[in-house]
C-alpha positions in Angstrom: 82.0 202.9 -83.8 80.0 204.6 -86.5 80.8 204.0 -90.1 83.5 206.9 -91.6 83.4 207.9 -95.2 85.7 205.9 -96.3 84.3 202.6 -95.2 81.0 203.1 -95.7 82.0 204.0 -99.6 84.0 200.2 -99.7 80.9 199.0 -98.2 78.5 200.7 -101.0 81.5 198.9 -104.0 82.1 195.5 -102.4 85.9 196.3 -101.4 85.5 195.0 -97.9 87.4 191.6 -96.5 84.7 188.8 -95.8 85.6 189.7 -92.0 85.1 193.7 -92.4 82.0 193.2 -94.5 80.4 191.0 -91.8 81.0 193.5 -89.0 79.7 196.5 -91.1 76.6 194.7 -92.1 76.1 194.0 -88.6 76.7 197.2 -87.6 73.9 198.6 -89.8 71.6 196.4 -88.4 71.6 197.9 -85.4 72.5 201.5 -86.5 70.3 203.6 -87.9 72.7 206.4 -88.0 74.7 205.0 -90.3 72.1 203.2 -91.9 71.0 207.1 -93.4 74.5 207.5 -93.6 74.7 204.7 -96.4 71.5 206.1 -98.1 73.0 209.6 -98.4 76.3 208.2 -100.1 74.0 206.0 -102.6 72.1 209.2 -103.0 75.0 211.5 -103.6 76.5 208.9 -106.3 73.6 208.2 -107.9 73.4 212.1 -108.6 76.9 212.3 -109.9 76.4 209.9 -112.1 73.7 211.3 -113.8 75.2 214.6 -114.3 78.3 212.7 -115.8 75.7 211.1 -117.9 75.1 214.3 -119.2 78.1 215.5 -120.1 79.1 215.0 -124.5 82.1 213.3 -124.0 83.9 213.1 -120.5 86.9 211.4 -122.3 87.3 214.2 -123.9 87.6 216.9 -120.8 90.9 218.0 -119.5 91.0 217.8 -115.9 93.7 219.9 -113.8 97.4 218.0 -113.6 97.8 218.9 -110.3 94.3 216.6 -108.8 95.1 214.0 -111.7 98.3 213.1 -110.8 96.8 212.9 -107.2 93.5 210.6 -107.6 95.3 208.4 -110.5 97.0 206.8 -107.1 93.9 205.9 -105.7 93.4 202.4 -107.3 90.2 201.6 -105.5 89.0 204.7 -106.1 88.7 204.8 -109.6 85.6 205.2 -110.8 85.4 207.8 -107.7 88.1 209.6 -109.3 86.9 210.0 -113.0 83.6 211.5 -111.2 85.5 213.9 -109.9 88.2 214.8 -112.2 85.5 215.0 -115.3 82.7 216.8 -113.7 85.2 219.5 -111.8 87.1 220.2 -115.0 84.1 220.4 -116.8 83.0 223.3 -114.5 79.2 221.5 -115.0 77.8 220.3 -112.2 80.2 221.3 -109.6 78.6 225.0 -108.8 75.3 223.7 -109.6 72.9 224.5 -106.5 72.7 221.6 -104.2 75.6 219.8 -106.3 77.5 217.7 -103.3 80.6 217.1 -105.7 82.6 219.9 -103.1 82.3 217.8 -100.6 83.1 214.5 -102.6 86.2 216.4 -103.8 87.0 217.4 -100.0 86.3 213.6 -99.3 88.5 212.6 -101.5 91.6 214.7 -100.7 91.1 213.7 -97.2 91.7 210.1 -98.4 94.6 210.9 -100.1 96.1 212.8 -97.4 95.7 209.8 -95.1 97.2 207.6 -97.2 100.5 210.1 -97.7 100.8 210.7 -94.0 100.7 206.9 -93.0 102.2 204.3 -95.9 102.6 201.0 -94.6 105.3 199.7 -92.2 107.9 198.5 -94.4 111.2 196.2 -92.8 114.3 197.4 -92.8 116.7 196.4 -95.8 119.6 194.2 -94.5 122.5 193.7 -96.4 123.7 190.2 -96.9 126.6 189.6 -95.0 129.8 189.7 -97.1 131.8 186.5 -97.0 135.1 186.7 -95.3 138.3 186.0 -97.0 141.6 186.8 -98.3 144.1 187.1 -101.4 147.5 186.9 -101.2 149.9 187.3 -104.3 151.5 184.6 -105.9 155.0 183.6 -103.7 157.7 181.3 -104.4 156.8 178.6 -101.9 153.1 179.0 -99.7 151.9 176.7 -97.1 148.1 177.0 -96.4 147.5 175.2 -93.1 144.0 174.2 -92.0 143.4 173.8 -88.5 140.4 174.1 -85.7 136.6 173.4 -86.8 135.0 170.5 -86.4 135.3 167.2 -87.7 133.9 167.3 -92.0 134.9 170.8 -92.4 136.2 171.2 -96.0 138.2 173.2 -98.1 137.3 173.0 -101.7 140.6 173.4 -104.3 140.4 174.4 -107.5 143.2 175.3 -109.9 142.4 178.8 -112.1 144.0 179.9 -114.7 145.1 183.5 -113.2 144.8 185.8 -110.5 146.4 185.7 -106.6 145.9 182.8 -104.2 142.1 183.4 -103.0 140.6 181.9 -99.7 137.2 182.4 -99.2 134.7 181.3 -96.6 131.4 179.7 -98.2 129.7 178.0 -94.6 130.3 179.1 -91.1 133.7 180.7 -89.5 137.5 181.2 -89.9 140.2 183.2 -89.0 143.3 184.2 -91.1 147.0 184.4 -90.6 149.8 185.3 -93.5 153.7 186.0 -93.0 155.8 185.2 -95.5 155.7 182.0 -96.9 152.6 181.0 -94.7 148.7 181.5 -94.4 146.6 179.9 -91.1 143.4 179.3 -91.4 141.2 178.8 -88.2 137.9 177.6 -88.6 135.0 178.0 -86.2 133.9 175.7 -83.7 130.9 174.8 -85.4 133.4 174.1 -88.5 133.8 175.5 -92.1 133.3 175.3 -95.4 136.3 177.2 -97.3 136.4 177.8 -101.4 140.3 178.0 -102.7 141.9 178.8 -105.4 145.1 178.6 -106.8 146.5 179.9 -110.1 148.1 177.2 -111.9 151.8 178.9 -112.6 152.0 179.3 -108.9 155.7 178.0 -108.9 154.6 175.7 -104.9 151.8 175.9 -102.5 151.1 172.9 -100.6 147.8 172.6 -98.2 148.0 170.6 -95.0 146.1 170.2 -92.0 147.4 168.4 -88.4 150.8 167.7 -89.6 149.5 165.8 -92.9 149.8 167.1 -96.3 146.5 167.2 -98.0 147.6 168.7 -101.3 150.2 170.2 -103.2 150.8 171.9 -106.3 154.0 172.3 -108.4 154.7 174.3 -111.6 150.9 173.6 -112.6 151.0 169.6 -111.2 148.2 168.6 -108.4 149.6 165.9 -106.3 146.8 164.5 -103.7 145.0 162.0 -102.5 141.4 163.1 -103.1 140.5 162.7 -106.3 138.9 165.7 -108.6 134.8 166.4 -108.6 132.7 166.1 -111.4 132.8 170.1 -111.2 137.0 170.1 -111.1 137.6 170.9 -107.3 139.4 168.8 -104.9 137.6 168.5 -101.7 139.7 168.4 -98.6 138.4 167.2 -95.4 139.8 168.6 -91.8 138.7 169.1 -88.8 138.5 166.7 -85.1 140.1 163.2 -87.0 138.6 163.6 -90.5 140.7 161.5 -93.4 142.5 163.7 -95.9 
């Protein structure tokens, strides 16, 4: 396959991946088409530059908004664009006879064009899933029983200073239950990790799991077994024949 504009112009700058550069190289060993094809581009450069050369002060020219805003995209084309952008608003150069800037500027619209049409794949954004859960308003007397999921599932307690009893899931599966006076939670097969908290005027809520009491609060006292982390939470085990 014969060289196109665009990649014989990355081949004339060095923008090529080792890979692409050693196929093109070998390519144009063997090609002589494209071999005058190379020539012409240095050729045609070499010529715009010059005339750029010549201008008093490119920096100073005002090109037309609507091409600027176009080529200033084209981050490895550059230097390509300020050839074009400077000699086409300078009006020098461009109608000159033999002058092969209309076809660099038709080149390089072409390029742009391309690149519009066909942006990279991008993956489709996924929204985390949100954690399941539930709140329930404060109640005279709650039970929170724990059941299902296997053995070293846990339920993390801490005691907060306001807000509704909160039950959230922070690792795997559960289910939830409330009537009056009582929430179920059903963990997953595969087991849980649950996060639960419980404002400290709530007058009684007591957690248990397979007939055992594992905790209980009253009128802002914590009476259990498991003794409070470094971070304040008490962490109850249940699930299979786990120990409280």
């Amino acid at each position: 396959m014969h060289l196109d504009d665009e990649r014989t112009q990355r081949w004339l700058h060095a923008e090529l991946d080792e890979p692409a550069r050693q196929a093109v190289a070998a390519h144009l060993q063997a090609c002589a088409e494209c071999r005058a094809r190379v020539a012409a581009a240095e050729a045609e450069e070499g010529w715009l530059r010059s005339r750029l050369a010549e201008l008093p002060d490119p920096r100073t020219v005002s090109s037309p908004a609507g091409l600027r805003t176009r080529v200033n995209a084209m981050r490895r084309w550059r230097w390509a664009a300020t050839i074009v952008l400077t000699c086409a608003a300078a009006g020098t150069a461009y109608a000159m006879p033999g002058s092969p800037l209309p076809r660099w500027v038709e080149r390089v619209a072409g390029w742009i064009s391309r690149r519009d049409e066909a942006p990279p794949p991008t993956a489709p954004a996924t929204a985390p899933a949100a954690p399941s859960g539930i709140v329930l308003p404060v109640e005279p007397s709650l039970a929170i029983r724990l059941g299902g999921g296997a053995a070293g599932s846990e339920a993390r307690v801490v005691v907060v200073d306001s807000g509704g009893i909160t039950v959230r899931v922070s690792e795997g599966q559960a289910a939830f239950t409330s009537s009056a006076g009582l929430l179920i939670v059903q963990a997953g097969d595969s087991g849980a990790g649950l996060q639960v908290e419980l404002p400290r005027d709530a007058p009684l809520v007591s957690i248990e799991a397979e007939g055992r009491r594992l905790f209980l609060l009253r009128a802002g006292v914590v009476e259990s077994a498991v003794t409070q982390d470094s971070d304040g939470g008490y962490r109850l085990r249940f699930g299979g024949a786990a120990a409280p």
